[in-house]
ZADREN-369474 format. One record per residue: x, y, z of N, C-alpha, C, CB in turn; residue number from 1; residue in three letters. Coordinates in pm, 1 decimal. Atoms other than C-alpha are relative to their C-alpha. Glycine has a CB too. Layout:
BEGIN
((X Y Z) (X Y Z) (X Y Z) (X Y Z) NUM "ALA") ...
% end
This chain:
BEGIN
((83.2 -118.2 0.0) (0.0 0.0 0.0) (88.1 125.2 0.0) (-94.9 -0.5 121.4) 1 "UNK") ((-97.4 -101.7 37.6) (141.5 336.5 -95.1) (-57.9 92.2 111.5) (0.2 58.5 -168.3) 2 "UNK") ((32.8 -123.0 -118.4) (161.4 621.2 166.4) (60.0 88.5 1.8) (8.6 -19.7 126.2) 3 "UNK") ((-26.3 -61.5 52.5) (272.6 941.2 229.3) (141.1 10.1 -3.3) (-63.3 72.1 21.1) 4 "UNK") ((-144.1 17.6 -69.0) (600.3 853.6 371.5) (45.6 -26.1 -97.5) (36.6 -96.0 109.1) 5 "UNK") ((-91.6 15.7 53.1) (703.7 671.8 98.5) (-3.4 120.4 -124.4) (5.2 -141.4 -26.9) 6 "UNK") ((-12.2 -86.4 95.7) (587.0 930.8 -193.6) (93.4 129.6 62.8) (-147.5 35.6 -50.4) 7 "UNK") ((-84.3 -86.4 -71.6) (799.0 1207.2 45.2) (179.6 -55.1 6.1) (-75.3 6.9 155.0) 8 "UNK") ((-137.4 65.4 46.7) (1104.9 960.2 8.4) (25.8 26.8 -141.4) (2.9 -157.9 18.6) 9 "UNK") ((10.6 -4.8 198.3) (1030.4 951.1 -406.3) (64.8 142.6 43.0) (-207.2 -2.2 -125.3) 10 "UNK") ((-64.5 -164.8 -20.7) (1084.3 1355.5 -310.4) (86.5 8.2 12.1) (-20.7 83.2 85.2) 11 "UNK") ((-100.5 -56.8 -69.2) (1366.3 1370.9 -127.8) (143.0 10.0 -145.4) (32.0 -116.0 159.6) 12 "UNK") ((-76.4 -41.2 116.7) (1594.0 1336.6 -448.8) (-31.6 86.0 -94.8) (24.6 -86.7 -60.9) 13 "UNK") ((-11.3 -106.0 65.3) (1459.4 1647.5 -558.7) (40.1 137.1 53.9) (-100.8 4.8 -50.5) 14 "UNK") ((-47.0 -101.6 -103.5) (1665.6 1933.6 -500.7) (-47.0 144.1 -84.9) (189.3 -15.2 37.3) 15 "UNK") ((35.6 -118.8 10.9) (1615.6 2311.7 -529.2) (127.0 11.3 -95.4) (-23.6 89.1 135.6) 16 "UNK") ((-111.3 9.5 70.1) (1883.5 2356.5 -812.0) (69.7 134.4 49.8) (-26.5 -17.3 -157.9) 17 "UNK") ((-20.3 -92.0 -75.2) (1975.1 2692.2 -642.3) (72.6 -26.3 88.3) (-86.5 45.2 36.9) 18 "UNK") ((4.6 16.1 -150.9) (1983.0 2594.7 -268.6) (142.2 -140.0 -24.5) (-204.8 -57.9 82.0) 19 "UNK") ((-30.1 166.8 -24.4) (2096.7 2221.6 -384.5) (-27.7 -69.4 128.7) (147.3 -30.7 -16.7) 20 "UNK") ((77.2 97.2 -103.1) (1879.1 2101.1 -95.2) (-155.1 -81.8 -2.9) (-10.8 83.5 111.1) 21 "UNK") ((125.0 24.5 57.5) (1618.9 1893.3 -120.0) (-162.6 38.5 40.0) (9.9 -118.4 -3.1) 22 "UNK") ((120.9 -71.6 0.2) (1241.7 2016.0 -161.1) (-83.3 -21.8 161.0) (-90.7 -61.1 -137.2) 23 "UNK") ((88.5 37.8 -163.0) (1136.9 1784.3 179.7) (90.9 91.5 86.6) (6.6 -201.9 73.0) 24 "UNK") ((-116.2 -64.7 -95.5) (1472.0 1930.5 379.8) (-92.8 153.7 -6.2) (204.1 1.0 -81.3) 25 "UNK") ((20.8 -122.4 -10.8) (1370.1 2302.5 264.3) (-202.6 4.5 40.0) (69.5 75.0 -159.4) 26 "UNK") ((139.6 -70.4 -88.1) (997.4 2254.0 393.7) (-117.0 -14.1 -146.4) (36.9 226.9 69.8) 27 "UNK") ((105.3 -56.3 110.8) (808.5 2274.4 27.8) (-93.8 -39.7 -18.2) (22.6 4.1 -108.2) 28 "UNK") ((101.7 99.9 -8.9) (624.9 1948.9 39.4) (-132.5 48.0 97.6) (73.1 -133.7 57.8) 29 "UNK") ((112.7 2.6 -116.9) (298.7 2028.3 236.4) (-71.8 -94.3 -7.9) (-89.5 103.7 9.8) 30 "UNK") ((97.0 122.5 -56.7) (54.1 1760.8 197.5) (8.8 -103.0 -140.0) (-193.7 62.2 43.4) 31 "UNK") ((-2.5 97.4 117.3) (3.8 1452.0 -5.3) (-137.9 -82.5 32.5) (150.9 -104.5 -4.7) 32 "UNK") ((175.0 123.8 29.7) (-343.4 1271.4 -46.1) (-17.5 -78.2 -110.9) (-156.5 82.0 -24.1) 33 "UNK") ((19.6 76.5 122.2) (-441.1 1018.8 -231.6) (-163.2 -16.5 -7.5) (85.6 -149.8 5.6) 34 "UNK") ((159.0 27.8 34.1) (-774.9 909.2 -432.5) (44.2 -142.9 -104.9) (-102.8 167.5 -102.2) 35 "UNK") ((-2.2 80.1 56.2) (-860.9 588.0 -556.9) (-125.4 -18.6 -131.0) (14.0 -78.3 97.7) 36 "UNK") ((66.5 11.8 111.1) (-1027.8 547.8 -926.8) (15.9 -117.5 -62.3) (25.4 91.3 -76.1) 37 "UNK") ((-24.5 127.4 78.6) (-1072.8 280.8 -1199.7) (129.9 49.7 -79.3) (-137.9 -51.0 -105.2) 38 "UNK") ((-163.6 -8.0 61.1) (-741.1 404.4 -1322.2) (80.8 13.5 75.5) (41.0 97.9 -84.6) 39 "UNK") ((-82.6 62.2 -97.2) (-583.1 321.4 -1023.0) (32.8 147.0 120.9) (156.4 -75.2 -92.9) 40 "UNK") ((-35.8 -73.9 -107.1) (-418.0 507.9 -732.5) (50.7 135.3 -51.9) (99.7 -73.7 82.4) 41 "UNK") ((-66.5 -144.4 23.6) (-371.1 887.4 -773.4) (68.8 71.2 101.9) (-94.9 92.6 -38.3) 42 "UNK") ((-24.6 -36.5 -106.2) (-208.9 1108.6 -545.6) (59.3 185.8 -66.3) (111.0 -125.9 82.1) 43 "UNK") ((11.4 -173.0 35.1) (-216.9 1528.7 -507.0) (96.0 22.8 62.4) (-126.0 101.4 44.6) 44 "UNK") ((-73.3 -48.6 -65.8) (67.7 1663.1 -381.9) (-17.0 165.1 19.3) (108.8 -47.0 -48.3) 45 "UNK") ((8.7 -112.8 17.0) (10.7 2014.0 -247.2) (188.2 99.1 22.4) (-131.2 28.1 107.0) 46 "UNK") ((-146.0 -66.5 -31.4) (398.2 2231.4 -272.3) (-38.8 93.2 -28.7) (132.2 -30.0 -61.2) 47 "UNK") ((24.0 -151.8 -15.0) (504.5 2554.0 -265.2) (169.0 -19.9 -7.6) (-100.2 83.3 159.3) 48 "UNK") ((-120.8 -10.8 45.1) (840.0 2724.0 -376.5) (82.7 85.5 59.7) (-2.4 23.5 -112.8) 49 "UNK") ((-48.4 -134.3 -97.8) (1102.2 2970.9 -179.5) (-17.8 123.3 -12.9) (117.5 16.0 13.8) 50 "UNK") ((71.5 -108.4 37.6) (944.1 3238.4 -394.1) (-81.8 32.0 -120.2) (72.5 76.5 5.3) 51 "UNK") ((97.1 25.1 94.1) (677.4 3290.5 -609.4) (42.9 64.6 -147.4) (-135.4 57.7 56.6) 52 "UNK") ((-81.0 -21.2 126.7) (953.3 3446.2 -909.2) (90.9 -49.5 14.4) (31.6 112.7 -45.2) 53 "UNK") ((-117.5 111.8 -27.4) (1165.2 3122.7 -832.2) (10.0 -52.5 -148.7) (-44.0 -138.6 125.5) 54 "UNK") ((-31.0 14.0 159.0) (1348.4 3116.2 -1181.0) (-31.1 -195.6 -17.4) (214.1 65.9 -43.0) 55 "UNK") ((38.9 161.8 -3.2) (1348.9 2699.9 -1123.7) (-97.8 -32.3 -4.2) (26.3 -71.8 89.0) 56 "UNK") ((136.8 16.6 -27.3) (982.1 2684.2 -1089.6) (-27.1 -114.8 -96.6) (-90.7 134.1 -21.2) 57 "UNK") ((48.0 69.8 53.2) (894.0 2489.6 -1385.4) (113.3 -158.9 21.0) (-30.6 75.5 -132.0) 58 "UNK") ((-93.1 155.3 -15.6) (1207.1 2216.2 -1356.6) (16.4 -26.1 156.4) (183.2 9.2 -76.4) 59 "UNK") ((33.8 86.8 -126.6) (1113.7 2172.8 -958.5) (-51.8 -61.6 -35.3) (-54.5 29.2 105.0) 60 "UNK") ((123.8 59.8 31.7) (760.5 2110.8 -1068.1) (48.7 -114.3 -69.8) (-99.9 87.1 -79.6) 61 "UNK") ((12.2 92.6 72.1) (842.4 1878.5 -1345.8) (116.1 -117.8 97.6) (32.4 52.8 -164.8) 62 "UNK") ((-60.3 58.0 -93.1) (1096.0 1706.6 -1085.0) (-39.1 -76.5 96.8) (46.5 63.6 40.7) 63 "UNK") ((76.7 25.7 -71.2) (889.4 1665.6 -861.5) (-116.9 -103.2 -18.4) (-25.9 97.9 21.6) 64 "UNK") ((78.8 90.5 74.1) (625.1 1519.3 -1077.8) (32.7 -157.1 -6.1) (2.0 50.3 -128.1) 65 "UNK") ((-88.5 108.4 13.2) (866.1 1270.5 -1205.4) (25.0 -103.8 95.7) (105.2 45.7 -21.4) 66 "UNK") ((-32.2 76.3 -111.4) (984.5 1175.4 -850.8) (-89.9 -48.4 41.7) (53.9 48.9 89.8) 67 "UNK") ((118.2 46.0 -77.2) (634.4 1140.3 -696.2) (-101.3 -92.4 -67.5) (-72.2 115.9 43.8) 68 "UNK") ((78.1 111.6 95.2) (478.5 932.2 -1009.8) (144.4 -112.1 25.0) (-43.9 66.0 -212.5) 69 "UNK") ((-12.4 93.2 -48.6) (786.7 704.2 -955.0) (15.1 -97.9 114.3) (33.3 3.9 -35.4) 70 "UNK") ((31.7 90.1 -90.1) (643.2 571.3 -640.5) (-47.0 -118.4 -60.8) (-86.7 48.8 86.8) 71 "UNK") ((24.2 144.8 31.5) (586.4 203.3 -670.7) (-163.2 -37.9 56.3) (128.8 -99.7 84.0) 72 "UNK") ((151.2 45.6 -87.4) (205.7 147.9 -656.9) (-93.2 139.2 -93.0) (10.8 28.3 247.2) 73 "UNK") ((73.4 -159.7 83.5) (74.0 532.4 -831.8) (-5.7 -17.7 -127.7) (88.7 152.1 8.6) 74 "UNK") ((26.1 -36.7 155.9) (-82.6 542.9 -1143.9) (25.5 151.1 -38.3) (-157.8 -32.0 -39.3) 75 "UNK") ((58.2 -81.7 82.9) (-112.7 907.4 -1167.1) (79.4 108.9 134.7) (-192.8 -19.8 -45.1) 76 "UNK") ((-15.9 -51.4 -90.2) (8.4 1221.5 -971.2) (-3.6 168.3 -22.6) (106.3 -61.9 46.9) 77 "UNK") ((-30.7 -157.5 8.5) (-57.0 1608.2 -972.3) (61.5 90.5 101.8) (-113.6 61.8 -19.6) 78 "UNK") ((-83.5 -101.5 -91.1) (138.8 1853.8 -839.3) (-84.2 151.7 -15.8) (182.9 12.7 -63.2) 79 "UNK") ((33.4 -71.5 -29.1) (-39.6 2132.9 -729.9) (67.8 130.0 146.6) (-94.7 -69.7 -9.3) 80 "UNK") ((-100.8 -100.4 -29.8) (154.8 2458.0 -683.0) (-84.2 127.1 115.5) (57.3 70.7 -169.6) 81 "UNK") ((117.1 -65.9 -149.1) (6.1 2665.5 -317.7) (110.3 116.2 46.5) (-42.9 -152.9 181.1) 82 "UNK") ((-87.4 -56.3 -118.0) (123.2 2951.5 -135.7) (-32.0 58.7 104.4) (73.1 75.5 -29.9) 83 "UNK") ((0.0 -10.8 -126.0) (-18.5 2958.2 161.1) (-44.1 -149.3 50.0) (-88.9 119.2 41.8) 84 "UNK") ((-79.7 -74.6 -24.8) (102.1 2902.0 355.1) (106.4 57.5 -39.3) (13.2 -22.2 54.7) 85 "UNK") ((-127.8 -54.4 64.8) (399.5 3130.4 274.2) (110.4 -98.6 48.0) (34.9 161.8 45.7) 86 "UNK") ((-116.5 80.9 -51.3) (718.1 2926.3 280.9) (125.9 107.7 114.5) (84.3 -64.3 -165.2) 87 "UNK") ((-52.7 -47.5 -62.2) (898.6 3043.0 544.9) (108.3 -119.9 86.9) (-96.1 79.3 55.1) 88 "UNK") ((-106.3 37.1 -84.2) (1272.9 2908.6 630.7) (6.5 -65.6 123.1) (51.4 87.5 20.5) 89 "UNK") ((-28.1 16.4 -140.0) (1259.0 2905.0 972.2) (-75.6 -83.4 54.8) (-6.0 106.5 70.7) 90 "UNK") ((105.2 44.9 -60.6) (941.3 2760.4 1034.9) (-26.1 -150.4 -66.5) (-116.1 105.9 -15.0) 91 "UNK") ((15.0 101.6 69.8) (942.6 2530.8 727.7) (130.4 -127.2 -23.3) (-41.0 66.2 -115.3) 92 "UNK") ((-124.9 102.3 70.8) (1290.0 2377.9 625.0) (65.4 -97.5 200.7) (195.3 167.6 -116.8) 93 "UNK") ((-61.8 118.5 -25.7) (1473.7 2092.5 828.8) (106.1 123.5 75.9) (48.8 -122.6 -144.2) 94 "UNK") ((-109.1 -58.5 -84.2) (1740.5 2182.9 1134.3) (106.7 14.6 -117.8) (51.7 -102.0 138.7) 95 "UNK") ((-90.1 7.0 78.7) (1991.1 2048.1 837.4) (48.1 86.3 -112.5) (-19.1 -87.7 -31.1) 96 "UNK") ((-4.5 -137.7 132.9) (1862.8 2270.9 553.4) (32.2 146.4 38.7) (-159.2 25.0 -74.4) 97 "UNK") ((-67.0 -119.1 -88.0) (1899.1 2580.1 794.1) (107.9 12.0 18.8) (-27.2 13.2 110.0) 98 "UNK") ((-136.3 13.8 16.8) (2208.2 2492.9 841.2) (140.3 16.4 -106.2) (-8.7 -87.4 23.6) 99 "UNK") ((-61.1 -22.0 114.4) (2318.3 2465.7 491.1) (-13.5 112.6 -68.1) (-24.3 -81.6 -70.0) 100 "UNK") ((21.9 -110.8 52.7) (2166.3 2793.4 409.0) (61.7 90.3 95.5) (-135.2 20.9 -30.3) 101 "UNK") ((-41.6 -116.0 -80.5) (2365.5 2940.3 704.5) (-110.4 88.3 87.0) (66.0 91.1 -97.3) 102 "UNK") ((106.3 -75.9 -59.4) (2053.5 3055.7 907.6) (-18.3 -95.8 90.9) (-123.9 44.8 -82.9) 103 "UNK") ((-13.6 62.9 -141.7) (2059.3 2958.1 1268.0) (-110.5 -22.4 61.9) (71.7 72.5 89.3) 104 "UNK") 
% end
């Protein structure tokens, strides 16, 4: 059975080509649901980006895509781009990713 843990693993090898950290570390991932149809298991991922004129925007997204359709078990997967909440560093990213961005 697919869950969100593992589609958030599929993630984690996507990085911010910028930052070079990855999208779960910096916080971007917010939710993941799934729905079940006669074309099998779908799943919505809701993200969000470090700024809403983030030159990378389209090759996260399609990254992202990529990573989260090859979960083992998903037919199908949209990425749906949110910003609110606002991404916020401090509140959102990983002790590690703070770290790597130099922000304490």
């Amino acid at each position: 059975m697919v869950d969100e843990a593992m589609v958030r693993s599929a993630l984690e090898s996507v990085l911010d080509p910028e930052l070079d950290i990855s999208i779960i570390d910096l916080g971007l991932v917010y939710e993941v649901r799934f729905s079940d149809s006669d074309a099998g298991l779908h799943a919505e991922v809701d993200m969000t980006l470090t700024s809403p004129g983030c030159p990378a925007a389209a090759e996260i997204m399609a990254a992202a895509h990529r990573a989260a359709l090859s979960t083992e078990g998903l037919n199908s997967v949209h990425i749906n781009l949110v910003w609110t909440p606002r991404w916020d560093p401090k509140t959102h990213a990983s002790e590690d990713a703070l770290m790597e961005m130099g922000i304490w």
